[in-house]
C-alpha positions as CSV (number, residue, x, y, z in Angstrom):
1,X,44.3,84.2,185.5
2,X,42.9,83.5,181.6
3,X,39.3,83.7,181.2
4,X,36.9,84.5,178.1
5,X,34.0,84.5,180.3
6,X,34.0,88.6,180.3
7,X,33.9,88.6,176.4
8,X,30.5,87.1,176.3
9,X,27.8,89.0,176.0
10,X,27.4,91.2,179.6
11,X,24.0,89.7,181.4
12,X,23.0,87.3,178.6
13,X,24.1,84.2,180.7
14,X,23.9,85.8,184.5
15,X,21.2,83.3,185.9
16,X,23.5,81.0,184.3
17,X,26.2,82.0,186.4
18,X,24.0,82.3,189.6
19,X,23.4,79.0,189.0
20,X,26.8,77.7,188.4
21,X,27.7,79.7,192.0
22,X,25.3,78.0,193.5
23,X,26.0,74.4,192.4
24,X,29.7,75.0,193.3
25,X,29.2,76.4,196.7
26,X,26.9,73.5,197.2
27,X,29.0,70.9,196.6
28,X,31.6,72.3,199.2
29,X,28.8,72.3,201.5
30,X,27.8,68.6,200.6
31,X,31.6,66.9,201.1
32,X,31.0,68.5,204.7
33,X,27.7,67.2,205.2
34,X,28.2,64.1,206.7
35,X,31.3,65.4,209.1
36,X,30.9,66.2,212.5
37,X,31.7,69.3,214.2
38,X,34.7,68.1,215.6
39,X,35.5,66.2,212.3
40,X,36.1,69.9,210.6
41,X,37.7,71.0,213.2
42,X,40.9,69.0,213.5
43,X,44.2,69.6,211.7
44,X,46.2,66.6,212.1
45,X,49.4,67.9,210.5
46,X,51.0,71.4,209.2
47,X,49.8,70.9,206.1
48,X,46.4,69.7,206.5
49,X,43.4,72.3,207.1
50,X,40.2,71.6,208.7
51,X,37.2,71.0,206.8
52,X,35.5,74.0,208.2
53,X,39.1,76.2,207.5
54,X,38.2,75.5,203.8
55,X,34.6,76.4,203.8
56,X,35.5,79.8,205.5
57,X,38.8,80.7,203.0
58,X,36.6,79.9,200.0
59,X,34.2,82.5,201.3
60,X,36.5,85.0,203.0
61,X,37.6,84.6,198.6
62,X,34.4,85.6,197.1
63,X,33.7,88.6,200.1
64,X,37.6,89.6,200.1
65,X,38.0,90.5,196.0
66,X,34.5,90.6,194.5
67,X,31.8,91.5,197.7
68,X,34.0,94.2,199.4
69,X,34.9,96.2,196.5
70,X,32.6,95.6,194.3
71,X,28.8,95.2,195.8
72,X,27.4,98.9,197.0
73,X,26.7,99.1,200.4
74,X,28.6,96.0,201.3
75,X,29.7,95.3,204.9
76,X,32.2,93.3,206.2
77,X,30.6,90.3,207.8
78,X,33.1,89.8,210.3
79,X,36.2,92.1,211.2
80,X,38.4,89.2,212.1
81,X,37.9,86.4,209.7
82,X,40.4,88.5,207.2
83,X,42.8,87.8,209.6
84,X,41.5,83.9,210.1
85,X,40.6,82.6,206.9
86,X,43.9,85.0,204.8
87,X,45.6,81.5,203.7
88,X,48.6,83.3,202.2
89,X,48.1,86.6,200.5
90,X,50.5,89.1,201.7
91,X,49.0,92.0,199.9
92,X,45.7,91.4,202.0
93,X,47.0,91.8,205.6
94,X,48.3,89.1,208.2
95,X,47.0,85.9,209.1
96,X,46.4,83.2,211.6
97,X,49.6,80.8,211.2
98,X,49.1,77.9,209.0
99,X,50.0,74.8,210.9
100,X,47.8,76.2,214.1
101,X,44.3,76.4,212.2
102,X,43.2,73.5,214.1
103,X,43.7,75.5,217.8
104,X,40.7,77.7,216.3
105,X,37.5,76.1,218.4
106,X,35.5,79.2,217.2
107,X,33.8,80.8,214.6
108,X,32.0,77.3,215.0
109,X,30.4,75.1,212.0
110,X,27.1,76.9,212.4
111,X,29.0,80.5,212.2
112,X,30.3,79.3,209.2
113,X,27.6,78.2,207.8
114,X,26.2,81.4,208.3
115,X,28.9,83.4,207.0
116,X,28.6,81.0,203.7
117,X,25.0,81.8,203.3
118,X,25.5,85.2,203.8
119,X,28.7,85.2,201.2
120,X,26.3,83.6,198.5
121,X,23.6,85.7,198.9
122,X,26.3,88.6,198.6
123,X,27.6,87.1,195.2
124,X,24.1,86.3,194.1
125,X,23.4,89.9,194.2
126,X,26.4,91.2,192.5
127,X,26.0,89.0,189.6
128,X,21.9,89.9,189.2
129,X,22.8,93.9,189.8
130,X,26.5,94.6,188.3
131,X,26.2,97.2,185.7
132,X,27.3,95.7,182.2
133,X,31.6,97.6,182.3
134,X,31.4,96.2,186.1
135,X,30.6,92.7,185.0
136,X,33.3,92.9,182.3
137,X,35.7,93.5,185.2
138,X,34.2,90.7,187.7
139,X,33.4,88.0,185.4
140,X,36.7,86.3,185.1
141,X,37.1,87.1,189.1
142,X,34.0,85.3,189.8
143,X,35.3,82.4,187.6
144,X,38.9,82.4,189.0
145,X,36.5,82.3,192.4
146,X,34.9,79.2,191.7
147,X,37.6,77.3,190.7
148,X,39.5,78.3,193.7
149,X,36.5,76.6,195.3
150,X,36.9,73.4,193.2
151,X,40.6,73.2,194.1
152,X,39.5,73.3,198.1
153,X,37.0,70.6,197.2
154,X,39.8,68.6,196.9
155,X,41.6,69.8,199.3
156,X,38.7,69.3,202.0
157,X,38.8,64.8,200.8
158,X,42.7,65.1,201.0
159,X,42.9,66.3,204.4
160,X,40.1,64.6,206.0
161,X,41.6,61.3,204.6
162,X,44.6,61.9,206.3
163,X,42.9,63.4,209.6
164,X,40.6,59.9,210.1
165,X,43.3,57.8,208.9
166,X,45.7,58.9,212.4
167,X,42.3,58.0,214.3
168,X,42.6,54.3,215.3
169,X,39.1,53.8,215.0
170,X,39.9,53.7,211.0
171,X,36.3,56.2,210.1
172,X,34.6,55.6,207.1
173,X,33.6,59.1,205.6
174,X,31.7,57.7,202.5
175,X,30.9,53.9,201.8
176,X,31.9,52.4,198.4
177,X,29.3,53.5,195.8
178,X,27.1,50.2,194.8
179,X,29.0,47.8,192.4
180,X,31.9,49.7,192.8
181,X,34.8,47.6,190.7
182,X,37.5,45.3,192.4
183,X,39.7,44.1,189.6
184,X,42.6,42.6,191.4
185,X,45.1,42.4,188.6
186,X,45.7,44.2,185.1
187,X,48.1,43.1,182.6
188,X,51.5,44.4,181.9
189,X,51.9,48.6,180.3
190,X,52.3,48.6,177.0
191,X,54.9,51.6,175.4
192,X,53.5,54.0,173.6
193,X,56.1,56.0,171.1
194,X,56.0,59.6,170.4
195,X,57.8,61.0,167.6
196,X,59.0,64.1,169.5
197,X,60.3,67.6,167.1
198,X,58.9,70.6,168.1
199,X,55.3,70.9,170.3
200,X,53.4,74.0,171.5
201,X,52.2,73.7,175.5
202,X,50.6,75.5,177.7
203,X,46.8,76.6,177.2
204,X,45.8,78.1,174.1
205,X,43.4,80.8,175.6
206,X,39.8,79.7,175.4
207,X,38.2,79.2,178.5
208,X,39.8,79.2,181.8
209,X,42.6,78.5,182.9
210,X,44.8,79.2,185.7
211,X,48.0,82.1,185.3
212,X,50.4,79.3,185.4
213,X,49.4,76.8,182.4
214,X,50.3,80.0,180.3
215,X,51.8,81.4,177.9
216,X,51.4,78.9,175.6
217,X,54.9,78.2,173.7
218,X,57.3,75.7,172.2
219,X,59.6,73.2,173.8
220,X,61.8,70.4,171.6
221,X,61.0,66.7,172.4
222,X,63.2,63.6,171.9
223,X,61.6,60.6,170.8
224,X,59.9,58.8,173.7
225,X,57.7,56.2,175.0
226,X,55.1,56.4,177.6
227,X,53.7,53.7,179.5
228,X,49.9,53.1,178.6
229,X,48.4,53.0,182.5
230,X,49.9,53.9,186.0
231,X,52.0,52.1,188.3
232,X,50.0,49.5,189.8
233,X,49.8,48.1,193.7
234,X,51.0,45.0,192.7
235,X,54.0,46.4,190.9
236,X,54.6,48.6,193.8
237,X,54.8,46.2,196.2
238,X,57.5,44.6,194.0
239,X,60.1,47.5,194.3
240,X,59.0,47.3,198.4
241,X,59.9,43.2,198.4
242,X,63.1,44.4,196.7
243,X,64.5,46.3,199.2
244,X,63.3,49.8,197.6
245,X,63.5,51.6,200.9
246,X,66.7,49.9,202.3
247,X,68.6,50.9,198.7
248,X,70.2,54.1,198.4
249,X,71.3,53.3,194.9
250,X,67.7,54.6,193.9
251,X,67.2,57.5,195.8
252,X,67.9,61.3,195.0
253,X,69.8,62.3,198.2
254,X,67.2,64.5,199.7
255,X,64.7,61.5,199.1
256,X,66.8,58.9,200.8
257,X,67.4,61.5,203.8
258,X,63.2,61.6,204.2
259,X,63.0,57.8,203.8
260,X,65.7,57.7,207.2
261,X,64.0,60.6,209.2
262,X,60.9,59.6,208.6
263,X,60.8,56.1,208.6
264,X,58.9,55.5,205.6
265,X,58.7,51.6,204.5
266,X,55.5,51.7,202.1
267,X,53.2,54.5,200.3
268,X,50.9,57.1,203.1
269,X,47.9,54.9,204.4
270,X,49.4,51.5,203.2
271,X,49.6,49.1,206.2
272,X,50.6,45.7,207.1
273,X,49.8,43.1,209.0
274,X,51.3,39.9,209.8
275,X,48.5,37.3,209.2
276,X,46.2,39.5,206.8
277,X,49.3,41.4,204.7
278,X,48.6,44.8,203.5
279,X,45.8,46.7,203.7
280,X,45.6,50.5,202.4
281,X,43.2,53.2,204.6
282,X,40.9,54.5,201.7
283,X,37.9,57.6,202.3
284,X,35.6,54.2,202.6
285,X,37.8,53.0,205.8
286,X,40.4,50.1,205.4
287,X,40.2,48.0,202.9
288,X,43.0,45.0,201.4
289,X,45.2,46.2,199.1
290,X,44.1,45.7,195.5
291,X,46.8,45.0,193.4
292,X,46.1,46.2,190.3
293,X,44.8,50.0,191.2
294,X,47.3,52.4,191.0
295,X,49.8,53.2,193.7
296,X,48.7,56.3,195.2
297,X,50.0,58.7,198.5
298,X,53.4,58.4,196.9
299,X,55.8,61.6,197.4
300,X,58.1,62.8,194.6
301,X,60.9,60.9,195.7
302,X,59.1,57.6,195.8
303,X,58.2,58.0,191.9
304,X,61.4,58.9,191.1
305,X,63.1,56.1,193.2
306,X,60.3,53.3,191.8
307,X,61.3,54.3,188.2
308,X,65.0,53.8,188.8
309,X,64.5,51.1,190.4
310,X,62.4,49.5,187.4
311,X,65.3,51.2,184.6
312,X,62.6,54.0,183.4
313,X,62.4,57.4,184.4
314,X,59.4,60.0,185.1
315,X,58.0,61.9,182.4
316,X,58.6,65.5,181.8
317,X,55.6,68.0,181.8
318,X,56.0,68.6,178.4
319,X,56.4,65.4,177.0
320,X,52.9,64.5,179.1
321,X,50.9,67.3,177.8
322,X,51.8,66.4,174.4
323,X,51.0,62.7,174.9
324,X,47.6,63.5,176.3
325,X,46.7,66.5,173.8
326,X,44.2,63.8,172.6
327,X,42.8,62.2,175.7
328,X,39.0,63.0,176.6
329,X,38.5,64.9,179.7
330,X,37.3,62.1,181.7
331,X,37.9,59.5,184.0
332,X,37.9,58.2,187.5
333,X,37.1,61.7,189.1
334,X,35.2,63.0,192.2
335,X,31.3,62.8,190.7
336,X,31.7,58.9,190.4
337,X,32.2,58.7,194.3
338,X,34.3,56.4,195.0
339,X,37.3,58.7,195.6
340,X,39.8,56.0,195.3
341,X,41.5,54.9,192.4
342,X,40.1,52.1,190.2
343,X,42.8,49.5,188.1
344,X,42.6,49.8,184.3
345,X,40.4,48.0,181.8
346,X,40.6,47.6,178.1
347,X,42.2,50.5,175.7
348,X,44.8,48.0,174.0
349,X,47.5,50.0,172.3
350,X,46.5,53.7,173.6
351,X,47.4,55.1,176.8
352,X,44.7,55.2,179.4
353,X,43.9,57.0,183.1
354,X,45.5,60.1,181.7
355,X,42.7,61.9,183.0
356,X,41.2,60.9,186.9
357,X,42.7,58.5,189.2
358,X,46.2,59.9,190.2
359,X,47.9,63.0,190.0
360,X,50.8,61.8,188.1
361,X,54.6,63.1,189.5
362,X,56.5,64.4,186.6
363,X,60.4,65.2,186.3
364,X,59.7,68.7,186.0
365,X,60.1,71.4,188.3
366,X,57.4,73.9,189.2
367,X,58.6,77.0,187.2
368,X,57.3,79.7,185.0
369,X,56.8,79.4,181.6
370,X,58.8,81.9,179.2
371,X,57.2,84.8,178.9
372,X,54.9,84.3,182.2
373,X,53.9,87.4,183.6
374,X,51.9,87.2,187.1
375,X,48.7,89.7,187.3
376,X,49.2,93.0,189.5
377,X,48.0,92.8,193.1
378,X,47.1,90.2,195.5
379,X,45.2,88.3,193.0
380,X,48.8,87.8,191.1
381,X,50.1,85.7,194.6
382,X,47.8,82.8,193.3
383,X,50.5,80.7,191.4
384,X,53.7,82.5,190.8
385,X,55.1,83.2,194.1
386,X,55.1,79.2,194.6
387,X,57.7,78.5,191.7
388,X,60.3,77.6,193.4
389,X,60.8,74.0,195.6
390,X,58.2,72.0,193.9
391,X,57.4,69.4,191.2
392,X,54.7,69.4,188.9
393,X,52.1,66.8,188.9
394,X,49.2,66.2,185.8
395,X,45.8,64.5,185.1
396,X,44.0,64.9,188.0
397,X,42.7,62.5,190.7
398,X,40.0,60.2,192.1
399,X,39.1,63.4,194.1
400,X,39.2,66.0,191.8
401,X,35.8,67.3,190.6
402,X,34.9,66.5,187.1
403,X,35.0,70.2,185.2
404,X,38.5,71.0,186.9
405,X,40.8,69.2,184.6
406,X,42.3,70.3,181.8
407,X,45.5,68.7,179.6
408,X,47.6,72.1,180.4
409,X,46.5,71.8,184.3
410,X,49.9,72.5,186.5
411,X,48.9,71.0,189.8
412,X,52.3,71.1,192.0
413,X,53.9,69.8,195.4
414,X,56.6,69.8,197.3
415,X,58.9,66.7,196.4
416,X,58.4,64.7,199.9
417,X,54.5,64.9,200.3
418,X,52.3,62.1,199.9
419,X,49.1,63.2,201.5
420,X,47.6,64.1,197.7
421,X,46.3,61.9,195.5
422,X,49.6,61.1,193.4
423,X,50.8,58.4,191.3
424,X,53.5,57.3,188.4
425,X,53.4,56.8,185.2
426,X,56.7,56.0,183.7
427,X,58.4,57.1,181.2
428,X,61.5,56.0,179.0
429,X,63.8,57.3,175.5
430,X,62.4,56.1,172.5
């Protein structure tokens, strides 16, 4: 965890941060809002957690390592939602299993409700009362808290997405915003060259940012070009026509093993029928495939495969945080609504969509930088006891709320999963 937020001045900006709790918690509360009881209550695989899972972690977070410790007086709202809502921190205690969150019919949607209420007031209180040292302590807590939240935000449209898509009645959870664009193609990706040399990664220190985007150091680059936008539909669809699934000439071997035991043909949610063609299930319902959005729902092994297939290669980490060092920190994200990403438009001769739309797979492992030190205790099981089996993904997503993203932002998954937001952008030696 790196935060300056404790080197401000203690209590000059509390009400500020009251408010910022506020409108964060909110926002859970409003993805939620239009869900059933039995909506947030369904897991419809292992990795997938029910809506009303996510609203009781985040709030088991903020009474677990700021309320409990912290607020004088404080008492444990419930004694066994430590052991329900732990997600995975050993140092805490034990904890429901994972893939059987959705056998838990109680605490109910209203008891969870009330155990968020009762959490917020909590915090509410800690910030207005902390004594000014305390604060010092609790102030990067709170904001490693609230961007915990943020990061089930998007966790909460991922697996609801996937929990109405198995649901034959196709639900819609949001409609299209009004005027909401449907640009069927885009043009072909122009190359963008990078000189390469020596480059400093990694986040610099001011303001937050997770343990893992740290310490910030130098890695040597080759010359190299990036595509200017992400893999489209359309060009997807091209590497399907092509046999990309019935050639093992493009797969890693752990990849081409997943594509046989698991039957896929096509991206997560993409679907096809004979007389209509293919149609992709989306957050508003299915809709036909748009050929010039991004491919999206594609695992690891997919990317990598697509780019062999089309003589490129994925980018490394590095070489994408130094090609989007300049790219403003905005895009197709979560406050525009229509969680689903949107083709590209204009921005001749400069890359574009670095920021919003997809999570883009790179060809880097999930690992820890040199020098990477995780914090003591069971706030220190956040990001480093995951470096190991996963890839590394950048920019952030059609889902991913608007003051979450960063250039140095390490989001990571295993190689085969498909159910986050994830993309390609190609990559190739200059």
């Amino acid at each position: 965890m790196i935060s300056t937020v404790a080197e401000s001045a203690p209590g000059a900006d509390r009400a500020a941060w009251a408010e910022r709790l506020r409108r964060v918690r909110g926002a859970s509360e409003l993805l939620a809002a239009d869900l059933s009881a039995e909506d947030q209550t369904i897991q419809s695989m292992p990795d997938v957690s029910p809506t009303k899972w996510h609203l009781a972690h985040t709030t088991w977070f903020f009474e677990t390592f700021l309320l409990a410790p912290h607020l004088a007086g404080w008492r444990i709202h419930h004694p066994a939602y430590g052991h329900l809502f732990n997600s995975y921190y050993e140092a805490v205690g034990p904890r429901h299993p994972r893939p059987q969150r959705g056998l838990l019919s109680r605490p109910g949607v209203a008891e969870i409700g009330a155990y968020r209420r009762a959490i917020t007031g909590g915090m509410l209180d800690l910030i207005g009362s902390a004594a000014d040292p305390l604060w010092r302590e609790i102030a990067p807590l709170i904001e490693l808290g609230l961007n915990h939240e943020e990061q089930h935000q998007e966790l909460i449209l991922m697996d609801i997405k996937h929990v109405f898509s198995v649901n034959p009645l196709k639900p819609v959870y949001r409609r299209r915003p009004a005027g909401a664009p449907l640009r069927p193609v885009v043009g072909e990706p122009e190359w963008i060259e990078f000189a390469g040399g020596m480059a400093e990664i990694g986040h610099a220190g001011n303001g937050f940012a997770f343990d893992n985007e740290g310490p910030r150091h130098r890695e040597w680059l080759e010359p190299f070009r990036l595509a200017s936008r992400p893999v489209t539909c359309g060009e997807y669809l091209a590497f399907i026509e092509d046999g990309g699934y019935r050639r093992p000439e493009f797969w890693l071997s752990d990849g081409w093993a997943a594509v046989q035991n698991q039957g896929w043909q096509a991206p997560l949610y993409w679907e096809r029928e004979p007389e209509s063609g293919w149609s992709v299930f989306t957050l508003a319902g299915l809709l036909p495939l748009v050929s010039g959005e991004p491919v999206c729902h594609v695992s690891f092994y997919e990317a990598d495969a697509f780019a062999r297939w089309a003589g490129r290669r994925l980018p490394t980490e590095a070489e994408w945080e130094v090609a989007g060092a300049s790219a403003a920190l905005a895009g197709n994200l979560a406050d525009g609504g229509r969680f689903h990403p949107e083709a590209a438009v204009g921005g001749r001769g400069a890359l574009q969509q670095m920021i919003g739309d997809v999570w883009e797979w790179t060809a880097s492992s999930y690992s820890p930088y040199r020098g990477f030190r995780a914090v003591n205790g069971a706030i220190g099981e956040y990001n480093g006891k995951f470096m190991s089996g996963q890839m590394v993904l950048r920019g952030g997503a059609a889902v991913t709320p608007p003051g979450h993203v960063r250039i140095t932002y390490r989001n990571f998954f295993p190689p085969p999963a498909r159910w986050a937001f994830s993309g390609i952008r190609l990559a190739e030696d200059a």
